[in-house]
DRENLUMBA-266442 format. One record per residue: residue number from 1; chain; x, y, z of N, C-alpha, C in turn. Coordinates in Angstrom, 3 decimals. Atoms other than C-alpha are relative to their C-alpha. Example, Ala and Ser with C-alpha at 12.3 -4.5 7.8 and 13.67 -1.06 7.14 Angstrom:
# DRENLUMBA-266442
+-----+---+----------+----------+----------+----------+----------+----------+----------+----------+----------+
!   k ! c !      npx !      npy !      npz !     capx !     capy !     capz !      cpx !      cpy !      cpz !
+-----+---+----------+----------+----------+----------+----------+----------+----------+----------+----------+
!   1 ! A !    0.890 !   -1.190 !    0.000 !   12.300 !   -4.500 !    7.800 !    0.900 !    1.200 !    0.000 !
!   2 ! A !   -0.820 !   -1.190 !   -0.060 !   13.670 !   -1.060 !    7.140 !   -0.770 !    1.090 !    0.730 !
+-----+---+----------+----------+----------+----------+----------+----------+----------+----------+----------+
This chain:
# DRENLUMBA-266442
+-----+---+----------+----------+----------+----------+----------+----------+----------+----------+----------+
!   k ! c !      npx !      npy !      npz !     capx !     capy !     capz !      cpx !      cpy !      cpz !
+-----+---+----------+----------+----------+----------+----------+----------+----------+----------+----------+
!   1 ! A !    0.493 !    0.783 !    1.113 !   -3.022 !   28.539 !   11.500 !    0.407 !   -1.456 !    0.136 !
!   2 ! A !   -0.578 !    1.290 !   -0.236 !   -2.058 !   25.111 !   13.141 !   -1.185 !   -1.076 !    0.012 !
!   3 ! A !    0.892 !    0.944 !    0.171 !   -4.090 !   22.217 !   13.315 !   -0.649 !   -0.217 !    1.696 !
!   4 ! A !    0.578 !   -0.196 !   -1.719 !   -6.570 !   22.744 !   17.195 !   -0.679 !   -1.455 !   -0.135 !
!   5 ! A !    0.729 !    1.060 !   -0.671 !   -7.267 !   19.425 !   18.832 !   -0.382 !   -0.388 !    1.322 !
!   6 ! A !    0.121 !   -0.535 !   -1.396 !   -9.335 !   19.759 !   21.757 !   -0.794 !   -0.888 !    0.592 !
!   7 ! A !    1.348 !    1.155 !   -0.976 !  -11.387 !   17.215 !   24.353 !   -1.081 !    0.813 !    0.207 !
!   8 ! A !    0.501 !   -0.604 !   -0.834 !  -13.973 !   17.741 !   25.518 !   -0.304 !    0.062 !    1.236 !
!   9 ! A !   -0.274 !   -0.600 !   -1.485 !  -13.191 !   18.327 !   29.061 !    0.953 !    1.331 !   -0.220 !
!  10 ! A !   -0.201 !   -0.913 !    0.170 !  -11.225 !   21.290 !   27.629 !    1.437 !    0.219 !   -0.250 !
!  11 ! A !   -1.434 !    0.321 !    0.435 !   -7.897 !   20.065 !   27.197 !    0.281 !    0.078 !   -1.412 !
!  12 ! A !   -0.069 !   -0.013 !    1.306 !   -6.429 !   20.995 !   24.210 !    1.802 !   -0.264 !   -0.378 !
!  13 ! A !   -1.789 !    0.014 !    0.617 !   -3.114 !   20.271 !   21.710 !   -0.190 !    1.058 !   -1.344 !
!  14 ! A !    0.198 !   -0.584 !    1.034 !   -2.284 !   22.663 !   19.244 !    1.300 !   -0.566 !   -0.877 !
!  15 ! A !   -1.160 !    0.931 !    0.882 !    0.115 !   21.535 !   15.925 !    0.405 !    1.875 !   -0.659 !
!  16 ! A !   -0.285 !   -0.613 !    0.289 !    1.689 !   24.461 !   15.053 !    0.947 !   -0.447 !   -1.775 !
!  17 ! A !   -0.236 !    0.752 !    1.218 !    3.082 !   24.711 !   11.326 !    1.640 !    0.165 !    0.092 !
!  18 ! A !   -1.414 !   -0.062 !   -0.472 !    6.464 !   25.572 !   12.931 !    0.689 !   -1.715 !    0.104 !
!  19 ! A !   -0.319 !    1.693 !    0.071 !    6.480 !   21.525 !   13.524 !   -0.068 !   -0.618 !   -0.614 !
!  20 ! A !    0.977 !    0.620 !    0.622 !    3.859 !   20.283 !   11.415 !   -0.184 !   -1.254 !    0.739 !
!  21 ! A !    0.660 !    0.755 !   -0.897 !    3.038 !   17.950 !   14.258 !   -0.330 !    0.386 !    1.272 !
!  22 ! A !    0.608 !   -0.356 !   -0.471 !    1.131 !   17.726 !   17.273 !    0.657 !   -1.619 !    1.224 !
!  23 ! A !    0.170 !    0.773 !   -0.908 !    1.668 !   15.598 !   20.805 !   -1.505 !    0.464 !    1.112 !
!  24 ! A !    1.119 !    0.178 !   -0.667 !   -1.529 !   14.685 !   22.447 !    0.203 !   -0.986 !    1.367 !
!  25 ! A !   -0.318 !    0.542 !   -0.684 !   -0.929 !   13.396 !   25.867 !   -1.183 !    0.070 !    1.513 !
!  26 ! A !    1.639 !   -0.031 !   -1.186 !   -4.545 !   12.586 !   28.140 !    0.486 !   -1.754 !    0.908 !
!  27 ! A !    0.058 !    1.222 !   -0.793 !   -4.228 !   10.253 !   31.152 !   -1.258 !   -0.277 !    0.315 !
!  28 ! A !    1.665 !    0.623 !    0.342 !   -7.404 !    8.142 !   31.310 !   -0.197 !   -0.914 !    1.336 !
!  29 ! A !    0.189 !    0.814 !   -1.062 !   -8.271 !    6.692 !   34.808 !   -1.345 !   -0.231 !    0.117 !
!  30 ! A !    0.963 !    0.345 !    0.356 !  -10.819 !    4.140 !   34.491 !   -0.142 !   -1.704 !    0.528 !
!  31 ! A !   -0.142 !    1.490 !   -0.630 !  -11.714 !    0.703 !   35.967 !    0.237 !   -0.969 !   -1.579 !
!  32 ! A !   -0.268 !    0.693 !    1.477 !  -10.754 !   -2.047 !   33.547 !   -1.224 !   -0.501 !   -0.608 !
!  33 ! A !    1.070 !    0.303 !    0.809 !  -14.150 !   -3.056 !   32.568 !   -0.563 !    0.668 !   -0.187 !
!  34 ! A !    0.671 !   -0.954 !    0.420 !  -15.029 !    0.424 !   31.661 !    0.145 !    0.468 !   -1.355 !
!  35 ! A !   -0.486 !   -0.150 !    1.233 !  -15.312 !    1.442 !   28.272 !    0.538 !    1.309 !    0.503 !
!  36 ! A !   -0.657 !   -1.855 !   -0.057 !  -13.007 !    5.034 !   27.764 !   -0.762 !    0.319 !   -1.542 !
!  37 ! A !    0.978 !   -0.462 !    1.714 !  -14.985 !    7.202 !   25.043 !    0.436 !    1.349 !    0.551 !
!  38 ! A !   -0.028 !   -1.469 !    0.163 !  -14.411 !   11.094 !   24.162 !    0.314 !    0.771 !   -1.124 !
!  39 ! A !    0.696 !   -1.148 !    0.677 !  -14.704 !   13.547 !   22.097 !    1.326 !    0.758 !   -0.463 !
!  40 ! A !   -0.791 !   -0.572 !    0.956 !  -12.241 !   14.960 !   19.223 !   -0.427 !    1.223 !   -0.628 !
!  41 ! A !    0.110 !   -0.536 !    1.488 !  -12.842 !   17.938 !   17.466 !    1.349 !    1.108 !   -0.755 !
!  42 ! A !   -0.977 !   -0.663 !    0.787 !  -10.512 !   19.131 !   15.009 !   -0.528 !    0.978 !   -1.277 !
!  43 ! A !    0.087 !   -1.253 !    1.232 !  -10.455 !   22.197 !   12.209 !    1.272 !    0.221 !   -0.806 !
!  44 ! A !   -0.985 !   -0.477 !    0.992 !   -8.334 !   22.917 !    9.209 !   -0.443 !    1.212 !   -0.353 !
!  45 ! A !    0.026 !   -1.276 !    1.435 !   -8.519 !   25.913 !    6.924 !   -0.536 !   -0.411 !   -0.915 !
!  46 ! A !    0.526 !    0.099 !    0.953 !  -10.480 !   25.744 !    4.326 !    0.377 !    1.013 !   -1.059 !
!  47 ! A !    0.057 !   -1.402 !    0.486 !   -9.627 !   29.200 !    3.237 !    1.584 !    0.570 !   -0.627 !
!  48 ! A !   -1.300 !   -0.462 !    0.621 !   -5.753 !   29.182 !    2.703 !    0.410 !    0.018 !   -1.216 !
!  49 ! A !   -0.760 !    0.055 !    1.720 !   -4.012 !   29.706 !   -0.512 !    1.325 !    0.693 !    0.014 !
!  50 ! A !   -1.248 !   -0.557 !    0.062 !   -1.059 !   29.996 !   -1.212 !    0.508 !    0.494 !   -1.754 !
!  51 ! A !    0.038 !   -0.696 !    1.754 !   -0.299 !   32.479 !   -4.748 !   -0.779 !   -0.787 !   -0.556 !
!  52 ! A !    1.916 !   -0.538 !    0.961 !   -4.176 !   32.354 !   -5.773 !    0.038 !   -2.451 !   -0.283 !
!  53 ! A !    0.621 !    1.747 !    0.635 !   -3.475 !   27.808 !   -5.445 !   -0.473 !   -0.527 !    1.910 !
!  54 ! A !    0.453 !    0.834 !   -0.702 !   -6.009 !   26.440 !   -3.352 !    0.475 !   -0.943 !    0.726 !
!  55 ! A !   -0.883 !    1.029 !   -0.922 !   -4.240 !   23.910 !   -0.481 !   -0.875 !   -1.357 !   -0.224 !
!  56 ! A !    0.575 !    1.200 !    0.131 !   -7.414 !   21.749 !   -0.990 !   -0.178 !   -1.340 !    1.241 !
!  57 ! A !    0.454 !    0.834 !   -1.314 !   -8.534 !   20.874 !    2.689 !   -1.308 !   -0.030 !    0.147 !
!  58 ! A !    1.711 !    0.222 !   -0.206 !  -12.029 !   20.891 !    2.089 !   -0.467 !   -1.174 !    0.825 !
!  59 ! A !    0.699 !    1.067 !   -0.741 !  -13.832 !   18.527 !    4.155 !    0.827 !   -0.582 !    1.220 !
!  60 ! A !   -0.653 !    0.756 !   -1.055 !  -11.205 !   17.990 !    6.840 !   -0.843 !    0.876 !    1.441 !
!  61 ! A !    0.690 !   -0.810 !   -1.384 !  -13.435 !   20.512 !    9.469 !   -0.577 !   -1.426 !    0.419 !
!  62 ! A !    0.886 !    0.782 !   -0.902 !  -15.609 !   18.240 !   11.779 !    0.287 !   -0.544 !    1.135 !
!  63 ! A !    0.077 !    0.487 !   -0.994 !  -16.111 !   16.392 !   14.761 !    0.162 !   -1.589 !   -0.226 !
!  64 ! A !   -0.129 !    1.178 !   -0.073 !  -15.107 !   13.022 !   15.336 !    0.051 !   -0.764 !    1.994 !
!  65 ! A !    0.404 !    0.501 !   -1.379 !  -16.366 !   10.859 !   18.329 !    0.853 !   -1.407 !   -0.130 !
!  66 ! A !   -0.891 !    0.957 !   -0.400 !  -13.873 !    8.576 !   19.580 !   -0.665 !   -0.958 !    1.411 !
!  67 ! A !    0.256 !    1.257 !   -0.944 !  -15.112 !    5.432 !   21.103 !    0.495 !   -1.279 !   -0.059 !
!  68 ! A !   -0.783 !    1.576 !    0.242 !  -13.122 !    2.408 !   19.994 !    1.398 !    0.509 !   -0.877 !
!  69 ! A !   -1.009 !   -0.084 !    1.199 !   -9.954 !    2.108 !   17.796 !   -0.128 !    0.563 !   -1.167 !
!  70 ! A !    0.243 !   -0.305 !    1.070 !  -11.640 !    1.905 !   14.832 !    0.157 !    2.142 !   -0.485 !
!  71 ! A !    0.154 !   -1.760 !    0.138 !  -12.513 !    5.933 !   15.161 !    1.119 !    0.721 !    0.430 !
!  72 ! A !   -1.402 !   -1.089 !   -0.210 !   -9.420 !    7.102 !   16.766 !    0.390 !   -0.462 !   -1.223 !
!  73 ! A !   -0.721 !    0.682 !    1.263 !   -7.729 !    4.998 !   13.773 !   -0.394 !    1.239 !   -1.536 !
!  74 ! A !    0.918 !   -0.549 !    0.522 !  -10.101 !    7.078 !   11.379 !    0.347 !    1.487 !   -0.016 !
!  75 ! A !   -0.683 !   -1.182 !   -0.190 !   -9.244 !   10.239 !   12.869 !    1.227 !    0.268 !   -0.068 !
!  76 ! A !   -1.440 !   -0.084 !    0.373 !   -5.728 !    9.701 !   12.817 !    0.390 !    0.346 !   -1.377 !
!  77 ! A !   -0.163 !   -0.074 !    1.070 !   -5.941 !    9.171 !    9.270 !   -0.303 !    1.189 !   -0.690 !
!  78 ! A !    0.575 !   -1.442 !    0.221 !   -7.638 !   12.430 !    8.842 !    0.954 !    0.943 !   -0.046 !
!  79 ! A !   -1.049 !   -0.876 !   -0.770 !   -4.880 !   14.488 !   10.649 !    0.964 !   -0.482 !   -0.791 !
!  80 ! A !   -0.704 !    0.062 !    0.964 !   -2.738 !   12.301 !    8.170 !    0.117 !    0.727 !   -0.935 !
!  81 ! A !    0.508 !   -0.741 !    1.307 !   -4.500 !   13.654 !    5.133 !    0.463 !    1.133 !   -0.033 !
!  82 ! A !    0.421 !   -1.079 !   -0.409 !   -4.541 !   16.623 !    6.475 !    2.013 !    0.660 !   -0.227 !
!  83 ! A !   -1.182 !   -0.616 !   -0.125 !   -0.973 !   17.037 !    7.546 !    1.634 !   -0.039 !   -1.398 !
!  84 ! A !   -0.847 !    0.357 !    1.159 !    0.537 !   15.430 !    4.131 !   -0.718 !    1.326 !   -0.820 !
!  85 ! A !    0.911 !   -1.409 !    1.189 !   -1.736 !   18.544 !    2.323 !    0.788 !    1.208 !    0.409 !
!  86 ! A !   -1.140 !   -1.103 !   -0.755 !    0.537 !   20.789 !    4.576 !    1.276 !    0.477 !   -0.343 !
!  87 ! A !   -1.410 !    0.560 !    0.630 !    3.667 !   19.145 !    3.668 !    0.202 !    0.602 !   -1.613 !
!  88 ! A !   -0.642 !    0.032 !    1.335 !    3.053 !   19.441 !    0.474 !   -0.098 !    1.234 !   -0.862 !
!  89 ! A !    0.116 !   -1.759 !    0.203 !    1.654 !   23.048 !    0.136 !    1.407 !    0.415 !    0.481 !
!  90 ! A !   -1.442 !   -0.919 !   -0.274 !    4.789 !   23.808 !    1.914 !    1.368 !   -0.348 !   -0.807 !
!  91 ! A !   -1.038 !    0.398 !    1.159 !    7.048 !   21.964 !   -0.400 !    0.115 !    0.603 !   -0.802 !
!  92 ! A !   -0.097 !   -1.006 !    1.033 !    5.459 !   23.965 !   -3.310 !    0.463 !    1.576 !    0.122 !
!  93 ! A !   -0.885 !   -1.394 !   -0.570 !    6.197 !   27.274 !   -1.132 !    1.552 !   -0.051 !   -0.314 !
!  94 ! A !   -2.118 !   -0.030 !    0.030 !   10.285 !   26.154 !   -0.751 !   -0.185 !    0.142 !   -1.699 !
!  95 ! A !   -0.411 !    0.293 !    1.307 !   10.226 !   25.107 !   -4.585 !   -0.467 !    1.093 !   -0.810 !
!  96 ! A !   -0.008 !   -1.163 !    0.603 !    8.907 !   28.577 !   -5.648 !    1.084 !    1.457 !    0.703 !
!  97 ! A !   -0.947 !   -0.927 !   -0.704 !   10.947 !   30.564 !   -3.312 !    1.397 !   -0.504 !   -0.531 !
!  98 ! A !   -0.963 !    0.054 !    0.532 !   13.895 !   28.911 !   -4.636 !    0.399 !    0.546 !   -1.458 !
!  99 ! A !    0.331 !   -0.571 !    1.113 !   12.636 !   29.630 !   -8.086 !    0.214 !    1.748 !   -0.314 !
! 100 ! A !    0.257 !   -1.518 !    0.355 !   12.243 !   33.100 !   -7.427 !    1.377 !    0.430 !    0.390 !
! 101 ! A !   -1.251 !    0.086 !    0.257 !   15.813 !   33.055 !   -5.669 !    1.194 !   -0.171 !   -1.159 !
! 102 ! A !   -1.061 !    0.275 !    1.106 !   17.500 !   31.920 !   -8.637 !   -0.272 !    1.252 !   -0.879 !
! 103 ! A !    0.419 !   -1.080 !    0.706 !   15.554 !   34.451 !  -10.889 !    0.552 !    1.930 !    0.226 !
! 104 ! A !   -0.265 !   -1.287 !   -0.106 !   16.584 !   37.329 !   -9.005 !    1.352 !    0.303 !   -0.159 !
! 105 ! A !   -1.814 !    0.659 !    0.118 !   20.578 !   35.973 !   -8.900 !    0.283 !    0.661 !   -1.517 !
! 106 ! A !   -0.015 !   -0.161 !    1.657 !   20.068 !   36.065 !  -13.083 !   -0.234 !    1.369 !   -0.086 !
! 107 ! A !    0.403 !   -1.519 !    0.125 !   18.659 !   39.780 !  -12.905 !    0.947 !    0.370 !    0.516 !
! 108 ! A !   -0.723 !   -0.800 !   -0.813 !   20.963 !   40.979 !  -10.528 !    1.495 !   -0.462 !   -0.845 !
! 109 ! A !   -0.709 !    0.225 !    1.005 !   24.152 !   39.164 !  -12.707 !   -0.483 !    0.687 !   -1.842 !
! 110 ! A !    0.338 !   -0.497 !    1.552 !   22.270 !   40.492 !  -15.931 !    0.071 !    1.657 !    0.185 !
! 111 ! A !   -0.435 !   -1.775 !   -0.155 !   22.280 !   44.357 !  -14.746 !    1.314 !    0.038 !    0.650 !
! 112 ! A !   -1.776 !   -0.198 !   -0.026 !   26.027 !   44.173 !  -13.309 !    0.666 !   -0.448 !   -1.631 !
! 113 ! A !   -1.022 !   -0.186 !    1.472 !   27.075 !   42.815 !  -17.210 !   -0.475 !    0.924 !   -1.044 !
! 114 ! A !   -0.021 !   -0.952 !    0.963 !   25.181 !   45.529 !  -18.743 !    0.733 !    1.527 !    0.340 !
! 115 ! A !   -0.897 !   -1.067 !   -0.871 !   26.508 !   48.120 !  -16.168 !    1.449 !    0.272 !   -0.676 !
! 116 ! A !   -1.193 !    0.054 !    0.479 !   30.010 !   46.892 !  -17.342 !   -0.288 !   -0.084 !   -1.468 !
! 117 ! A !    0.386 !    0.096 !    0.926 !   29.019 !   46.527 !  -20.680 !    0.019 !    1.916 !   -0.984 !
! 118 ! A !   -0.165 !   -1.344 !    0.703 !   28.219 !   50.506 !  -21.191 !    1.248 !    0.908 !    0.582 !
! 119 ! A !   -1.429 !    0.031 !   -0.289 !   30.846 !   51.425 !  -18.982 !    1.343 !   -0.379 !   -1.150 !
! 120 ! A !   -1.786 !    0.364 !    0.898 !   33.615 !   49.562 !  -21.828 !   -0.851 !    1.179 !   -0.796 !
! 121 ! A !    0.531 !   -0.752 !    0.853 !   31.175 !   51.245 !  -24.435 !    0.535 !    1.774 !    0.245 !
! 122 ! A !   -0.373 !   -1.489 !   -0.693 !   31.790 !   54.707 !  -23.100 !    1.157 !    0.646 !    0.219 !
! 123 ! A !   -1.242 !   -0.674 !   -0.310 !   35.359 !   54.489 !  -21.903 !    0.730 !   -0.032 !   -1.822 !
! 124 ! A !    0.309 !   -0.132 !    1.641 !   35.787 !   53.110 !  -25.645 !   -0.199 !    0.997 !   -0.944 !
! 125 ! A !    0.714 !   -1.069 !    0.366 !   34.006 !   56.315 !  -26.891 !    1.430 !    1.087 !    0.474 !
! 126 ! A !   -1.148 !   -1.442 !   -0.278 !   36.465 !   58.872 !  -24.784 !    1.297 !   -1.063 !   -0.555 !
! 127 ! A !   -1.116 !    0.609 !    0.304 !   39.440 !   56.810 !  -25.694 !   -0.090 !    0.294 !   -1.141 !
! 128 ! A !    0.031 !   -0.216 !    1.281 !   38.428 !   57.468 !  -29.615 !   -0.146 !    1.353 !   -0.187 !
! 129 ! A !    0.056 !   -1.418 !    0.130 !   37.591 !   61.180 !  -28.985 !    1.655 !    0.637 !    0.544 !
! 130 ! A !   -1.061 !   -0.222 !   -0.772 !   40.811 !   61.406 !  -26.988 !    1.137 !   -0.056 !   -1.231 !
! 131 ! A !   -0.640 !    0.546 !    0.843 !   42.396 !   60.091 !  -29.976 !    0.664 !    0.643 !   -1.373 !
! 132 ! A !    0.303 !   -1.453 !    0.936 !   41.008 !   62.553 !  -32.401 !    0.040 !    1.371 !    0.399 !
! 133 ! A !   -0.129 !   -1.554 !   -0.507 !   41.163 !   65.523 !  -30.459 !    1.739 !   -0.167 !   -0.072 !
! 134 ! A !   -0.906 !   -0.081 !    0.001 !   44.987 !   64.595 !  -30.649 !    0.551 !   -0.085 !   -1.793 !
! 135 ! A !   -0.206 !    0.028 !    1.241 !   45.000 !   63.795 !  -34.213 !    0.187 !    1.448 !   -0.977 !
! 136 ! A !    0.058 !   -1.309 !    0.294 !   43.744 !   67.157 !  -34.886 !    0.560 !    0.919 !    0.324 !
! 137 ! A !   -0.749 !   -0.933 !   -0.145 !   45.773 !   69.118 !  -33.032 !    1.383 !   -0.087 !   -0.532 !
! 138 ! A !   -1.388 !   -0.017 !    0.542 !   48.827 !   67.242 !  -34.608 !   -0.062 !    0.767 !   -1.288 !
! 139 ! A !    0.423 !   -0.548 !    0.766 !   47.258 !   68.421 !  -37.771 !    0.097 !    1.934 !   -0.222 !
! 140 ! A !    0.339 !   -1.138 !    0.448 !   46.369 !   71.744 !  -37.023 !    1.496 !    1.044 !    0.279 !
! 141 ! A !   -1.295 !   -0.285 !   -0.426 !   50.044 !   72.658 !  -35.527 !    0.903 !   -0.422 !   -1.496 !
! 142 ! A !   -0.702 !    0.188 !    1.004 !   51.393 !   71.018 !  -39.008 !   -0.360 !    1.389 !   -1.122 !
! 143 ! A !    0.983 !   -1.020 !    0.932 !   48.915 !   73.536 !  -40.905 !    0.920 !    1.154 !    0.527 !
! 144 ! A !   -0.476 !   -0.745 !   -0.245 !   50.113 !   75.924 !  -38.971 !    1.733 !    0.540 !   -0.484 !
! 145 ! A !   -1.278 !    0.280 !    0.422 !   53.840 !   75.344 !  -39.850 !    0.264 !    0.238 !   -1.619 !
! 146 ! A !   -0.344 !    0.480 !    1.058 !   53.391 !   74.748 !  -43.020 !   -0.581 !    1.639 !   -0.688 !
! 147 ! A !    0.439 !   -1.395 !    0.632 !   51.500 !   78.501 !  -43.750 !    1.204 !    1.043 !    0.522 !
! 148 ! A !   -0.904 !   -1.265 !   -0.287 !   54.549 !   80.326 !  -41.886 !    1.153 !   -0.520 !   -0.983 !
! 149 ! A !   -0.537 !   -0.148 !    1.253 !   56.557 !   78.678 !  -44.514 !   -0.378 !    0.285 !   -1.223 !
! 150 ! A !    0.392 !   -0.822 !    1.516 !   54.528 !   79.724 !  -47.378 !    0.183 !    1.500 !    0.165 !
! 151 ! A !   -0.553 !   -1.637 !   -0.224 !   54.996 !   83.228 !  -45.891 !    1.229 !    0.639 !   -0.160 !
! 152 ! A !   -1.323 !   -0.654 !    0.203 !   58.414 !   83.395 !  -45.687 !    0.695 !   -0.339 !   -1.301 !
! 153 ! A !   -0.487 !    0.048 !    1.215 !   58.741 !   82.202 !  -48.998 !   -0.034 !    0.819 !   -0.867 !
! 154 ! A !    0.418 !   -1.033 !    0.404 !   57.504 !   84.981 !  -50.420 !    1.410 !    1.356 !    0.232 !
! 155 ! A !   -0.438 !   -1.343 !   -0.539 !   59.615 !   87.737 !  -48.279 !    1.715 !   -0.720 !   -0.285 !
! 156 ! A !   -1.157 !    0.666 !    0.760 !   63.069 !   85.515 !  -49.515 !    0.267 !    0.660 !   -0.730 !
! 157 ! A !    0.320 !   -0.257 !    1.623 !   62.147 !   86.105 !  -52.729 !   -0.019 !    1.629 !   -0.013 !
! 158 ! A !    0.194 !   -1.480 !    0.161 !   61.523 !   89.877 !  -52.347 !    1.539 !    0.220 !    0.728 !
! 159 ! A !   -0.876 !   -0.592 !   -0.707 !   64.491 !   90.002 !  -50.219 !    1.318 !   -0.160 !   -0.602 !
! 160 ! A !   -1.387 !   -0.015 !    0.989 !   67.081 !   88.783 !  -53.184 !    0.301 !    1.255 !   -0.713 !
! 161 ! A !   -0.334 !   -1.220 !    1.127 !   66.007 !   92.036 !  -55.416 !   -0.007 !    1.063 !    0.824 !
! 162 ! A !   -0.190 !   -0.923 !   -0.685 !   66.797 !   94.099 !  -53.036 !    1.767 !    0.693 !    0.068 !
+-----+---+----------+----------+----------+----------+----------+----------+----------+----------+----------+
């Protein structure tokens, strides 16, 4: 998906987006009162998107015929356009990937403090049953105590008129 710039004698440069640039390097042997002229054609994407947003390279496809300054100049500027639309699609890539980095940081910190959260809740919980299951047995051991002295109060008492 790089930016293909090819002569036509068949020589080509490709711009990969690994760089986002491109070296073009044609040796031109030519008498000095010859004009040099040839043949550019370059292609973008028209078709990329990045999450459903259009990159907005329309109109950079075509052919450009290089015969003076002016038109290389022209074309250069193109491959400018072109490569600042790159830049800057890929800028919005980093600046949502960071986005979504941070977001997941917050989720992943927000389920470890509810984790700990029911965890206290819980140990909380047996610590209060723990509490009462002791309460009650101090209870039911007093109960207990307290009916074998109503018993023997009784058999005392029978055991004076004897």
């Amino acid at each position: 998906n790089g930016l293909l710039v090819s002569l036509a004698t068949g020589l080509a440069a490709d711009a990969t987006a690994a760089s986002n640039s491109f070296d073009l390097t044609a040796a031109v042997a030519a008498a000095p009162a010859t004009p040099t002229s040839g043949e550019f054609t370059y292609t973008a994407s028209t078709a990329a998107t990045t999450g459903g947003v259009a990159m907005g390279m329309n109109g950079l496809n075509g052919t450009v015929a290089v015969s003076n300054a002016d038109d290389f100049a022209l074309y250069m500027q193109k491959v400018d356009t072109a490569m600042v639309l790159v830049n800057s699609q890929l800028s919005k890539i980093g600046s949502l990937t960071g986005s979504l980095t941070f977001k997941e940081d917050q989720v992943s910190s927000s389920q470890i403090n509810i984790e700990a959260s029911y965890n206290r809740i819980m140990n909380a919980n047996m610590a209060e049953e723990q509490v009462n299951a002791s309460k009650l047995m101090i209870l039911q051991q007093t109960s207990t105590a307290m009916l074998a002295q109503a018993n023997a109060a009784p058999q005392f008492l029978l055991s004076l008129f004897k």
